[in-house]
Structures are given as C-alpha cells and as structure tokens.
C-alpha positions in Angstrom: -32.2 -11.9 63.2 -33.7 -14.2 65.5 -36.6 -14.5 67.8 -37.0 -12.4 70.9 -37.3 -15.3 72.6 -33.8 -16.6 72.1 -32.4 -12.6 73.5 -31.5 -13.5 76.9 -29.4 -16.8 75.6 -27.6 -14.9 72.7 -27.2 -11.9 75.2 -25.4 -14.7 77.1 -23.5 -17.2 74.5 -23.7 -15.4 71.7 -25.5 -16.5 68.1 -25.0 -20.3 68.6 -26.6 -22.8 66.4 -26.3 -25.6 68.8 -28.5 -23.6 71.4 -31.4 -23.6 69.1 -35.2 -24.7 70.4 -36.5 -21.6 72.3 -38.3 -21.1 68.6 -37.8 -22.0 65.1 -36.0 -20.8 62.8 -36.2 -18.1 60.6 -37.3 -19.9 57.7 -39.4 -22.1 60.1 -37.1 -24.9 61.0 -37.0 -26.4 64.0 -33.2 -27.8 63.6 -30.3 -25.9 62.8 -29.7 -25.9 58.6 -26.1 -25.6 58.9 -23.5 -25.6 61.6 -23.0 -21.6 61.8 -25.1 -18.5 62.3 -26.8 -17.3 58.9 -25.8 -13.4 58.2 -27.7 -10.8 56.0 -25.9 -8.6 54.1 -26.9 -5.2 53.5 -30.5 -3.5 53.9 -32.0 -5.6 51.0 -31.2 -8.9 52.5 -31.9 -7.7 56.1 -35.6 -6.7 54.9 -36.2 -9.7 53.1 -35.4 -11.8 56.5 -37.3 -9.7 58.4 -40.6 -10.5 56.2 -39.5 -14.1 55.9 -40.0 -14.4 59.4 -41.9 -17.8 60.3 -40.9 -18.0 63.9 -44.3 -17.4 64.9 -43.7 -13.9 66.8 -41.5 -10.9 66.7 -37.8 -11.1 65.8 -34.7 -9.2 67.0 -31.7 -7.9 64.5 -28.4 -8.3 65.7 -25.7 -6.6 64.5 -22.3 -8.9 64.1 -19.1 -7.2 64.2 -15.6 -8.3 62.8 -16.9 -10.3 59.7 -14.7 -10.9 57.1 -16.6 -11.7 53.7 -14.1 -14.6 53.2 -15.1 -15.6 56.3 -18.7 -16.8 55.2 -19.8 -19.8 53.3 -22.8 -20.0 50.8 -25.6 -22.9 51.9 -27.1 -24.7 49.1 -29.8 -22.4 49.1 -27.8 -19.5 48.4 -27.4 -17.4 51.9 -24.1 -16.4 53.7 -23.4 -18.0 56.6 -20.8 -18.0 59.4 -19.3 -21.7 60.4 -19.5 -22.1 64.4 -20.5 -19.9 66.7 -20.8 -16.0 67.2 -19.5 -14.7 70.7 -21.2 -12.8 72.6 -18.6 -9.7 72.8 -18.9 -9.6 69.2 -22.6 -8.9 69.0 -24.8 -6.0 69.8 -29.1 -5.5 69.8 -29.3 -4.1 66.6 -33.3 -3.6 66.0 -35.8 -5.5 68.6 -39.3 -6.5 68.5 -40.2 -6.8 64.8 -43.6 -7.7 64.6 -44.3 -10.0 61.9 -45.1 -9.0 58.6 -48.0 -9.5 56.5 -46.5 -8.5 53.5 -45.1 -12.1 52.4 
C-alpha cells in the first residue's frame, strides 16, 4: 500500500523505491528503507499496514502478481520485501482510498 498520491506514478512505473517523495512512507519515512518495494502477506499483515499508515492521508492497496516467496528478503525489522522495482504490468488497484485509521 501506498499513498494515493503516488497512484498516477505507480500506474505509470510501477512500485519503485527510487520514485519516492510524493508522500512518506508507510511507516512515516521520508527516504526509501530499503532498495525494493515492501509486500504484505496475507489479510493479517495487509490490515496491520493499513492501520500503520503515517503517510498523512488515505492509502491505496495494490495487488502484485508473480511473486515468488524466495523472491523476497526479510529487513532488519522483520517485513518482506522485494529487491528493485515492481513493473507496472505486474500490478493492479487492489483497494483505493483507505482513510486513515484511528485505531493505532
């Protein structure tokens, strides 16, 4: 997930972490924690990202398709993430305009 305000860029390019600065991050950042696309895996972790969201507005879910498990790395904090970038053929709107949630 992401903000809606980077939609129109990852319509366009895809989930690239070097495109990053419409909005921070998820978790609030404003520079990329690691040189790939964070993933959530299953409902639980999907939910949990969704309330985590500290990008200051609502957030869009996309849906990534062709991932192999082996594929993804684990950061230092523990989440999955894909090295490099996501194209944009490989991607679809999966949920938009999630409003922030109060229930943090």
């Amino acid at each position: 997930m992401t903000s809606v305000l980077n939609r129109a860029s990852i319509a366009r390019y895809g989930l690239d972490w070097r495109r990053m600065g419409a909005a921070r991050g998820i978790a609030g950042s404003v520079a990329p924690e690691q040189q790939g696309c964070f993933l959530a895996v299953g409902a639980y972790e999907l939910n949990w990202f969704v309330r985590m969201n500290n990008t200051g507005g609502p957030v869009d879910v996309w849906e990534v398709d062709g991932v192999d498990a082996d594929e993804l790395i684990e950061s230092p904090e523990g989440f999955q993430y894909l090295p490099g970038v996501v194209a944009a053929d490989r991607i679809r709107l999966f949920q938009m305009d999630l409003a922030p949630s109060s229930n943090r």
